[in-house]
C-alpha positions as CSV (number, residue, x, y, z in Angstrom):
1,X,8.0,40.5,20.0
2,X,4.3,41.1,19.6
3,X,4.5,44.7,18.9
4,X,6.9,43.5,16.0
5,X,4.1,41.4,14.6
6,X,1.3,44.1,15.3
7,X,2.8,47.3,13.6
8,X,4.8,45.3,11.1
9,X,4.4,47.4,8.1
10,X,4.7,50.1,9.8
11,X,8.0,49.3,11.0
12,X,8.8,48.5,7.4
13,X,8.1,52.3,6.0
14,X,9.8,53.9,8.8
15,X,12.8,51.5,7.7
16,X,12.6,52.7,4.3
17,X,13.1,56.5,5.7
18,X,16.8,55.1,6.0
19,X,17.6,52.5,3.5
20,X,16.2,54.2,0.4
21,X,18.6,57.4,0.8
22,X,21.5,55.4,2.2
23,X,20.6,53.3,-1.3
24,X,21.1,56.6,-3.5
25,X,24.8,57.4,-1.7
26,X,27.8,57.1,-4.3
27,X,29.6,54.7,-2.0
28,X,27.0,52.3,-3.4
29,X,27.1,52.9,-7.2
30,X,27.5,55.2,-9.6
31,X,25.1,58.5,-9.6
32,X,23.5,58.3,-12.9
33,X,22.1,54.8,-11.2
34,X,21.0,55.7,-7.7
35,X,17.3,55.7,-8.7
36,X,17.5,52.8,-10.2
37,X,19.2,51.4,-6.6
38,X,16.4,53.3,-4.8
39,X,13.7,51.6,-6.7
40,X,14.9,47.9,-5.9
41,X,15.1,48.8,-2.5
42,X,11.6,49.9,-2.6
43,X,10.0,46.7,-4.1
44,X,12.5,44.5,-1.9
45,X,10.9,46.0,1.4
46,X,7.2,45.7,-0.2
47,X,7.7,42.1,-0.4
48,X,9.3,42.0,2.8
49,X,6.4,43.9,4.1
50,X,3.5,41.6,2.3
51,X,5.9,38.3,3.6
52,X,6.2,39.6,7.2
53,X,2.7,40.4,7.4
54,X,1.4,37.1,6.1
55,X,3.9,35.5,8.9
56,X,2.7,37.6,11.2
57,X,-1.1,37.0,10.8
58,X,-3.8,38.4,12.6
59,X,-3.6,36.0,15.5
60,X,-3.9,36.9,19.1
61,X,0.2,36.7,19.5
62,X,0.0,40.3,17.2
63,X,-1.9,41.8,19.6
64,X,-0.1,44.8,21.7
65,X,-0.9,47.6,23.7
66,X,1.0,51.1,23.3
67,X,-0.1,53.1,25.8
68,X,-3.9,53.2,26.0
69,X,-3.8,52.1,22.7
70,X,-5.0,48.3,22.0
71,X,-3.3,47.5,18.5
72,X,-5.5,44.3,17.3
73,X,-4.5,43.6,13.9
74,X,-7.8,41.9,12.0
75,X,-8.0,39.7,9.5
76,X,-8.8,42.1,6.4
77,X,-6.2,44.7,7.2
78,X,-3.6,42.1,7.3
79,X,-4.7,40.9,4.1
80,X,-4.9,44.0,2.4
81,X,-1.4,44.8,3.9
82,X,0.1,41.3,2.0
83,X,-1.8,41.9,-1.2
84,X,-0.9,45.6,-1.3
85,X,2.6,44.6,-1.1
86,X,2.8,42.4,-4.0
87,X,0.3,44.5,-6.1
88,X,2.3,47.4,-5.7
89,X,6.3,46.0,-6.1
90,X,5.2,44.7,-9.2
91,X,3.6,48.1,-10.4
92,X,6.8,49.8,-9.0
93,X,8.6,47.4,-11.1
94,X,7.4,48.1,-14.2
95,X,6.6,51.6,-13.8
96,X,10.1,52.3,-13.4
97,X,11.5,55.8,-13.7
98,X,13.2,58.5,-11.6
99,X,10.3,58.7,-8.4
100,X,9.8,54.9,-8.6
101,X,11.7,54.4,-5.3
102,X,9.7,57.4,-4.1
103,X,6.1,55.8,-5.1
104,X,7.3,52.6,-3.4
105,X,8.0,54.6,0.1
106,X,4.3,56.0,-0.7
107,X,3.0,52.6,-1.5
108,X,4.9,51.1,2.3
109,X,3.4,54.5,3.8
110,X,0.0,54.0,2.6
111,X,-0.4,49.9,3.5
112,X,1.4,51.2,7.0
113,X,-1.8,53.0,7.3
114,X,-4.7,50.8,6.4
115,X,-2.9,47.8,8.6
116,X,-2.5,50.5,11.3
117,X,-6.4,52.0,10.9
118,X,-7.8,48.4,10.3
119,X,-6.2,47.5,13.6
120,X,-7.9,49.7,16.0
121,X,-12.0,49.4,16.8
122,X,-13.8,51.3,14.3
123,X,-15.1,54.7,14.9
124,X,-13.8,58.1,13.8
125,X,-9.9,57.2,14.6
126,X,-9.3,55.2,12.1
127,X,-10.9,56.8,9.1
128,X,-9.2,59.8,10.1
129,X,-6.0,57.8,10.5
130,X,-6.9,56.9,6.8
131,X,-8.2,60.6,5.7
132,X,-4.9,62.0,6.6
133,X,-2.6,59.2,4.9
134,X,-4.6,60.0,1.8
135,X,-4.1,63.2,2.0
136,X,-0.4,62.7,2.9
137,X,0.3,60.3,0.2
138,X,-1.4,62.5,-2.6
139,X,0.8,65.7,-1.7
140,X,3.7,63.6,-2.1
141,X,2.6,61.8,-5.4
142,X,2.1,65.4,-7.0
143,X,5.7,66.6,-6.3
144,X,8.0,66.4,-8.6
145,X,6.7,68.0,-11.8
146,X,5.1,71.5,-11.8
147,X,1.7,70.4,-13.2
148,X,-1.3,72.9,-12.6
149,X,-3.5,69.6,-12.9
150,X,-1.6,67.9,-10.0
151,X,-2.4,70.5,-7.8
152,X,-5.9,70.6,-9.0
153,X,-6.6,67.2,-8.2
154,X,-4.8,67.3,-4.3
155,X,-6.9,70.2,-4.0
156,X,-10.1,68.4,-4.4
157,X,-8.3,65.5,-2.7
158,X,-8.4,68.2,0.6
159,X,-11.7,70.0,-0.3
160,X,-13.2,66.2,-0.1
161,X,-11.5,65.7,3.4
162,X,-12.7,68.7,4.8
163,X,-15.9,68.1,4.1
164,X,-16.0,64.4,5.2
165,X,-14.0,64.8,8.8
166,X,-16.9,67.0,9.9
167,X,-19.5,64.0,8.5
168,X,-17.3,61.4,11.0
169,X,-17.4,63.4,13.5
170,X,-21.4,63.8,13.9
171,X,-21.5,59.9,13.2
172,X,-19.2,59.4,16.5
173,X,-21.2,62.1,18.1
174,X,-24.3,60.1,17.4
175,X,-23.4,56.9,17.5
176,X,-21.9,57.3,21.3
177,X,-25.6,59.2,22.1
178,X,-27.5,56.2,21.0
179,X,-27.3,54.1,24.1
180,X,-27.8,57.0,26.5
181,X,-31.3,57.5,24.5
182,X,-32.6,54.5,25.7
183,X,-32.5,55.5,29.5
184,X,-32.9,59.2,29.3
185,X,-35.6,60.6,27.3
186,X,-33.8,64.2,26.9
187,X,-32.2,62.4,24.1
188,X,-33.6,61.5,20.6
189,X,-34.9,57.9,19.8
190,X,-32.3,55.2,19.1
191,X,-33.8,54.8,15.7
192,X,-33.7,58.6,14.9
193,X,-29.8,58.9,16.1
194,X,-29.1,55.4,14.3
195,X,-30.3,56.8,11.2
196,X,-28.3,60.0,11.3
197,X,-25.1,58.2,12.2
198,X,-25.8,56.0,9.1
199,X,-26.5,59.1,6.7
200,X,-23.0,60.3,8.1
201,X,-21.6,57.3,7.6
202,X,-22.5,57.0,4.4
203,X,-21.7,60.4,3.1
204,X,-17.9,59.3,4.6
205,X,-18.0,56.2,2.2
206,X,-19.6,58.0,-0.8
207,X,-16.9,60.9,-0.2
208,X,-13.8,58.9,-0.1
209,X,-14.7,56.4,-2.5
210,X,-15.7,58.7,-5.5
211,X,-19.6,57.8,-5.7
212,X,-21.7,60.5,-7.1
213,X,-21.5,63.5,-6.0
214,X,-18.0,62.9,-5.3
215,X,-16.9,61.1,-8.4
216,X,-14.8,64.3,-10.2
217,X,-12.5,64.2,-7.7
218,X,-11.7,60.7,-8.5
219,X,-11.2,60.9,-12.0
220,X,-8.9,64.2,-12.1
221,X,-6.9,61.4,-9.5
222,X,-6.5,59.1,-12.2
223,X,-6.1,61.6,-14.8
224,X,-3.7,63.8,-12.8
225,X,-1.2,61.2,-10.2
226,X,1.5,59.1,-10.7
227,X,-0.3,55.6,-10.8
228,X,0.8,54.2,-7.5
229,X,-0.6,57.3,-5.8
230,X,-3.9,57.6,-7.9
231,X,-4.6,53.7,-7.1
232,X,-4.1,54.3,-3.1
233,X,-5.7,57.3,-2.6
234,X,-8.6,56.7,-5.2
235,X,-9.1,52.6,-4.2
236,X,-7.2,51.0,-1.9
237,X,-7.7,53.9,1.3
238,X,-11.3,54.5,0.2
239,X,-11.9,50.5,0.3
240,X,-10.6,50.1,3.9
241,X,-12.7,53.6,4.5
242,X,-15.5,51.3,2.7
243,X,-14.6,48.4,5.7
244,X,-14.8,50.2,8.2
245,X,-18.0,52.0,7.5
246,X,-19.9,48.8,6.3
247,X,-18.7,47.2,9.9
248,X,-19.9,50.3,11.3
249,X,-23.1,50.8,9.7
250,X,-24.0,47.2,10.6
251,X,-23.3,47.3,14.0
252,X,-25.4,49.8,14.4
253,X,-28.6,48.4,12.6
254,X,-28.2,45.3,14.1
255,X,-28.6,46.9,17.5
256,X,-31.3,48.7,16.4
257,X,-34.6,46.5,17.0
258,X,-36.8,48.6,14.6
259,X,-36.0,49.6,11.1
260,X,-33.3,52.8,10.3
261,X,-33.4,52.9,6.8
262,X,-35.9,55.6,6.2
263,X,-34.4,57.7,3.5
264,X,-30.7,56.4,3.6
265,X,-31.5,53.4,2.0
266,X,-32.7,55.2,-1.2
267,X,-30.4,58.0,-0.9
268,X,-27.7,55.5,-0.9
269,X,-29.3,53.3,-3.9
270,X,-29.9,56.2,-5.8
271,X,-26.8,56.9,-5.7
272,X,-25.0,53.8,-6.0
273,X,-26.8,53.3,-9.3
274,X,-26.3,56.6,-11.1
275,X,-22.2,55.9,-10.1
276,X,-22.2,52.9,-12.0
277,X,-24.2,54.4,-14.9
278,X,-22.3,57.8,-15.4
279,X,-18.8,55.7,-14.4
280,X,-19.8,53.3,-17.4
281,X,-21.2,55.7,-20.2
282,X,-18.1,57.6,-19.4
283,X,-15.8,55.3,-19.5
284,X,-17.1,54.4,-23.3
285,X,-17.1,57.9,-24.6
286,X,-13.5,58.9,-23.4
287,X,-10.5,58.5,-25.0
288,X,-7.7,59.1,-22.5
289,X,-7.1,55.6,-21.1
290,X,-6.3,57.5,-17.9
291,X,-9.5,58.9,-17.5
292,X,-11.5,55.5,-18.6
293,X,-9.5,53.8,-15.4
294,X,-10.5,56.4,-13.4
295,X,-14.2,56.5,-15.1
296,X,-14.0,52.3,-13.9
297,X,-12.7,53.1,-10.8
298,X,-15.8,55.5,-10.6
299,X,-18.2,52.3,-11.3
300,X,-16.3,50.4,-8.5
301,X,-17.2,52.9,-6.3
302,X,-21.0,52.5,-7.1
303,X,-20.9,48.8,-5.9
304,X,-19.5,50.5,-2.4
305,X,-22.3,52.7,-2.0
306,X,-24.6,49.9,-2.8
307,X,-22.9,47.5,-0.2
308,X,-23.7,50.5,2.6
309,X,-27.3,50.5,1.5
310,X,-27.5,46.8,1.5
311,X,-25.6,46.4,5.2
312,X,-28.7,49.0,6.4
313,X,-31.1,46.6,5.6
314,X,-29.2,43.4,6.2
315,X,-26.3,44.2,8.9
316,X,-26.1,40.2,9.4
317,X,-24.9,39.1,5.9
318,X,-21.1,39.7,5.1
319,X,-22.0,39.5,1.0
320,X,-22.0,43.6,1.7
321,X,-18.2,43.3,3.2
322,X,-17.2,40.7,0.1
323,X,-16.8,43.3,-2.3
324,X,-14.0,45.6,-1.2
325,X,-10.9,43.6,-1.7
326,X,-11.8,42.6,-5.1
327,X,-12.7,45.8,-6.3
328,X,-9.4,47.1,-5.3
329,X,-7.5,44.4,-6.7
330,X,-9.7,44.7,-9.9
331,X,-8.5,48.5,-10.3
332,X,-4.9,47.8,-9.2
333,X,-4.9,45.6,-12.7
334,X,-6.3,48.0,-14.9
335,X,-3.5,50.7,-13.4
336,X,-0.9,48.3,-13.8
337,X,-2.0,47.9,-17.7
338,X,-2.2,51.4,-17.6
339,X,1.4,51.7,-16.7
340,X,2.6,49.2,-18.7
341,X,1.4,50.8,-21.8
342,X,2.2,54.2,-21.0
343,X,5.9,53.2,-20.4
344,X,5.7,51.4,-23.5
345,X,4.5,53.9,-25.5
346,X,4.9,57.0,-23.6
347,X,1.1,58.3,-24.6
348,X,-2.3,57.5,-23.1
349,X,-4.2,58.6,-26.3
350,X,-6.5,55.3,-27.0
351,X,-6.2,56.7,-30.4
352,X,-2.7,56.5,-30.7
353,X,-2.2,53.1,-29.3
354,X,-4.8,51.2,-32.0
355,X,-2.9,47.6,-32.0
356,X,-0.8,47.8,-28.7
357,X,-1.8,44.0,-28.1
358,X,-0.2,42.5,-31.5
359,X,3.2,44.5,-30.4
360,X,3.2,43.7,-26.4
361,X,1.6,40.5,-26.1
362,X,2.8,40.9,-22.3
363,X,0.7,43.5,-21.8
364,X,-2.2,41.9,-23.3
365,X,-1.9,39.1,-20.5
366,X,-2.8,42.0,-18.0
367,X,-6.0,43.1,-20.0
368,X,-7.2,39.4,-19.8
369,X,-6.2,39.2,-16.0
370,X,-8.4,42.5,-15.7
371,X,-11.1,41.3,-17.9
372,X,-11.1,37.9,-16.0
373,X,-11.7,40.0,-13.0
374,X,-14.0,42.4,-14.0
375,X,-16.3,39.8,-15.1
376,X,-15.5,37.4,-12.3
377,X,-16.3,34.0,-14.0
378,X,-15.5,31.1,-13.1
379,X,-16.6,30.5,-9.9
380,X,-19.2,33.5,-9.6
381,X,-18.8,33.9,-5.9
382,X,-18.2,38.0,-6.4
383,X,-21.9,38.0,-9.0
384,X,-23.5,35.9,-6.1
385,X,-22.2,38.5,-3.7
386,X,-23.5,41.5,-6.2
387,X,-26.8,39.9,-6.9
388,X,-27.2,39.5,-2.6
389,X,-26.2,42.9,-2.2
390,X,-29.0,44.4,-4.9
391,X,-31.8,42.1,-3.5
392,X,-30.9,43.5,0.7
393,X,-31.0,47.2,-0.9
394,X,-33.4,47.7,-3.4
395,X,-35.8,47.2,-5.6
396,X,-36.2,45.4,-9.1
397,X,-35.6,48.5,-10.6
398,X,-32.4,49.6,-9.0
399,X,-31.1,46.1,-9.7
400,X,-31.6,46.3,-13.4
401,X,-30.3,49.5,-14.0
402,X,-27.2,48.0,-12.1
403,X,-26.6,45.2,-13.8
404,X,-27.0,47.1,-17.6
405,X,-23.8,49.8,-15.7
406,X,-21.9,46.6,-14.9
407,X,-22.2,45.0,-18.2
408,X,-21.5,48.5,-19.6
409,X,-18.7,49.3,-17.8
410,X,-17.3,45.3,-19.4
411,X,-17.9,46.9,-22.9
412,X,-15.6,49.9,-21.8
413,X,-12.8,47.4,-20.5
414,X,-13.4,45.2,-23.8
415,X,-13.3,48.4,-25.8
416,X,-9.9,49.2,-24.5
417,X,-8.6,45.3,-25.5
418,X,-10.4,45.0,-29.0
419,X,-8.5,48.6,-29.8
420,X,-5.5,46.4,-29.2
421,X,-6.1,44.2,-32.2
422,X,-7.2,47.2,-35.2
423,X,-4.7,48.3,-37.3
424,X,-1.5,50.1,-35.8
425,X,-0.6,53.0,-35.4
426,X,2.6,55.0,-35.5
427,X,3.3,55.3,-32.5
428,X,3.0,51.2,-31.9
429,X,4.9,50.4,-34.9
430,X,7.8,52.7,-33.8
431,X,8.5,50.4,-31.1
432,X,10.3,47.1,-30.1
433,X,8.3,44.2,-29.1
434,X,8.9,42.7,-25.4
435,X,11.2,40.1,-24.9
436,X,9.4,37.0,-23.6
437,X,12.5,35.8,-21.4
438,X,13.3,38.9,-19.3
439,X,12.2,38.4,-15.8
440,X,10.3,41.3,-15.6
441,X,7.7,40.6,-18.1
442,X,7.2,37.0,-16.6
443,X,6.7,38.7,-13.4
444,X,4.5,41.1,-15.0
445,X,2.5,37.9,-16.8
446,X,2.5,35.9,-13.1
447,X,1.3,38.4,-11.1
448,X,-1.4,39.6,-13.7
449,X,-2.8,36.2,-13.9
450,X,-2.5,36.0,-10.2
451,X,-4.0,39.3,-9.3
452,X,-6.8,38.3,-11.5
453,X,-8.2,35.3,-10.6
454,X,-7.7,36.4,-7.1
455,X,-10.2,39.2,-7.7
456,X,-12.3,37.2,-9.6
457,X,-12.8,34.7,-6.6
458,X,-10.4,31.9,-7.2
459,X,-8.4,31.7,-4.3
460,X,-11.4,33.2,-1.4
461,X,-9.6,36.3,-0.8
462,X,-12.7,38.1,-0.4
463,X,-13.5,35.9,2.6
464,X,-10.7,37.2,4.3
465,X,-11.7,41.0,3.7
466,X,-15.3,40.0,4.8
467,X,-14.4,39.4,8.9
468,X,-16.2,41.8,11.2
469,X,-13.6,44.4,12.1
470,X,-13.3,44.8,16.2
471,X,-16.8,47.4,16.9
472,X,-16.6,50.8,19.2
473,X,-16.8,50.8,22.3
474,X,-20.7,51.7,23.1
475,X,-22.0,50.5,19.9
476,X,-24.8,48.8,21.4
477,X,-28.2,50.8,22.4
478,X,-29.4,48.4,24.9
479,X,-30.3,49.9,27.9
480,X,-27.9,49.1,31.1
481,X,-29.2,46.0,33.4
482,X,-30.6,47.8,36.7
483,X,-32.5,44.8,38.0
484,X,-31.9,44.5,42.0
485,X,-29.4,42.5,43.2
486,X,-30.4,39.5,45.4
487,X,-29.9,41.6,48.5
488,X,-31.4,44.9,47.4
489,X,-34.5,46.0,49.9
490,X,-37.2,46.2,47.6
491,X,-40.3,48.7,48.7
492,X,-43.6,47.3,49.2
């Protein structure tokens, strides 16, 4: 029974290898509907998923070895598995459409992943357990349509990857060296190989989150995938990559007695900074409300890089590990605006949809969940956590620049609701209003409000994806004890 509760979701997506193409048969409808049948399967097992999880917990009865394998679920891949689940059967839900039952097996696939990554101690397995599944899960969200775009983007997607598995691997390297350095003086100090493993480290995060230099390859995401795949591989893998390096990075500086920040920290403020910046001036001169989610997404991913510089400095406070979560949950409601409108409408032209919130009021209850999140008041607990982070990494300067891309990158999330209020255009008045009684919109008007003012700190989820993941073996450069036992023979 345990190894039930420790690779739950995992057993879930394998179970959908069966039950989705057993759901498209004829003996169970007609044709015409079998990816309608295949889509409802889908969002069934992603609630089953996020409700067996949640019963399941992260407990010490969901702990289970496979071979020499210790599976230890923790506490922030479990709850990233549960809010995954939920977040992405409703966008399933009201994306809709032929591959919807295939974006929900991607969806299963991807949580499957994070849970399973999450679950062993951090090192270079489980990013590349998370690499791969981004990779894997990107592939898969291209198919389908013969899009020269699509294949642009999965090819940055693997030009990325093969750039960051060789960065993981000298931070393993390293890292594992660092303890033998403090006995054997044919090895570098433990500061010097503590600072390299950072820098590699970081460069992991930066990569797989879409910081600067890496933030084109997010956007052409966002631009390019179906919406379920763009918000997994662009935000929710990269913010469990994001967990595991900030655990990492502060195990290692806390074993460190004297200081490792040397040129990470400014490398990694410098660039945190100019992500928000370019993510937030971009996001206000672009038109395709595809590319302004991705431009957000690209502001998010300043915050990570900021978080890495701040858990150098200050491995002991978890306001650098309270961030994650509700960035991803932030993004996940922008991309579930994004597909509500572009199913609505069938354009993502900001131009074209002047007035979408007088026709879908619906709809506009997800741009205020988003908005409430972005902003994150009431309580404040994610601006607390922001402000801590940008006093532990830099200076006044890096702080102020950070703030004006955060309130910039609000004017780019309000410029997308007050377009919803100007006069409308054709393509709006062309088309029916929603009904306020189907179910689906008063799921969509739930789970929007929910989804937002768990982001925005109402209900503490960020607590949950702040617990220390389980550290690698090795991680600590003190020095072996080789004091004599009580009955050694000591020489005069």
């Amino acid at each position: 029974m345990a190894i039930v509760r420790a690779i739950f979701p995992l057993l879930v997506a394998l179970t959908s290898l069966g039950i989705l193409p057993l759901m498209r048969h004829r003996a169970f409808g007609a044709e015409k509907d079998a990816g309608d049948r295949a889509a409802r399967a889908a969002i069934g097992l992603l609630v089953l998923s996020a409700l067996g999880t949640l019963l399941a917990g992260a407990s010490y009865a969901s702990t289970a070895q496979i071979g020499q394998t210790l599976i230890d679920p923790s506490e922030p891949g479990r709850l990233m598995a549960v809010l995954g689940g939920l977040v992405f059967a409703l966008i399933v839900a009201i994306g809709e459409g032929r591959r919807a039952g295939v974006m929900g097996q991607l969806a299963l696939f991807g949580i499957a992943g994070i849970d399973s990554a999450l679950a062993i101690p951090i090192g270079l397995a489980p990013i590349a357990i998370l690499l791969f599944t981004g990779l894997a899960i990107g592939g898969v969200a291209a198919g389908g349509k013969d899009d020269p775009a699509r294949a642009r983007a999965v090819f940055r997607d693997l030009r990325t990857i093969t750039l960051l598995l060789p960065a993981v691997v000298i931070a393993e390297i390293l890292r594992s060296t660092i303890s033998l350095s403090t006995t054997d003086a044919a090895y570098a100090t433990p500061t010097s190989l503590g600072a390299g493993a950072v820098l590699a480290l970081s460069l992991a995060a930066l990569g797989a989150s879409g910081a600067f230099p890496f933030h084109n390859r997010l956007v052409r995401i966002f631009e390019s995938l179906p919406i379920v795949g763009s918000l997994m591989v662009g935000v929710w893998i990269p913010t469990a990559i994001s967990l595991i390096v900030i655990g990492e990075i502060a195990t290692i500086a806390n074993g460190i007695t004297e200081p490792i920040g040397g040129a990470v920290v400014p490398a990694l403020v410098l660039a945190g900074v100019v992500t928000i910046l370019f993510g937030a001036i971009s996001a206000l001169l672009h038109d395709d409300i595809g590319e302004i989610i991705g431009f957000l997404a690209v502001g998010n991913a300043g915050w990570i890089a900021l978080a890495a510089a701040a858990a150098v400095n200050t491995p002991t406070d978890p306001s650098s590990r309270l961030l994650a979560v509700p960035g991803a949950l932030t993004m996940s409601l922008f991309g579930l605006w994004l597909i509500a409108l572009r199913r609505r409408y069938g354009t993502t032209s900001l131009l074209a949809l002047s007035g979408w919130a007088r026709k879908t009021g619906a709809i506009m209850v997800v741009m205020i969940g988003a908005l409430i999140a972005l902003v994150a008041l009431p309580p404040g607990v994610i601006i607390g956590a922001r402000l801590t982070v940008l006093a532990n990494a830099g200076g006044p300067l890096a702080g102020l620049l950070s703030v004006i891309g955060q309130l910039a990158l609000i004017a780019a999330a309000l410029r997308l609701f007050v377009t919803g209020f100007t006069e409308q255009s054709s393509t709006v008045k062309r088309t029916q209003p929603l009904r306020a009684n189907n179910p689906l919109t008063v799921a969509l008007l739930v789970g929007a409000l929910a989804i937002g003012a768990g982001a925005a700190g109402w209900f503490s989820v960020e607590i949950g994806g702040s617990t220390p993941l389980t550290p690698p073996a090795s991680s600590s450069p003190l020095p072996p004890d080789v004091s004599p036992s009580p009955d050694a023979t000591v020489a005069p």
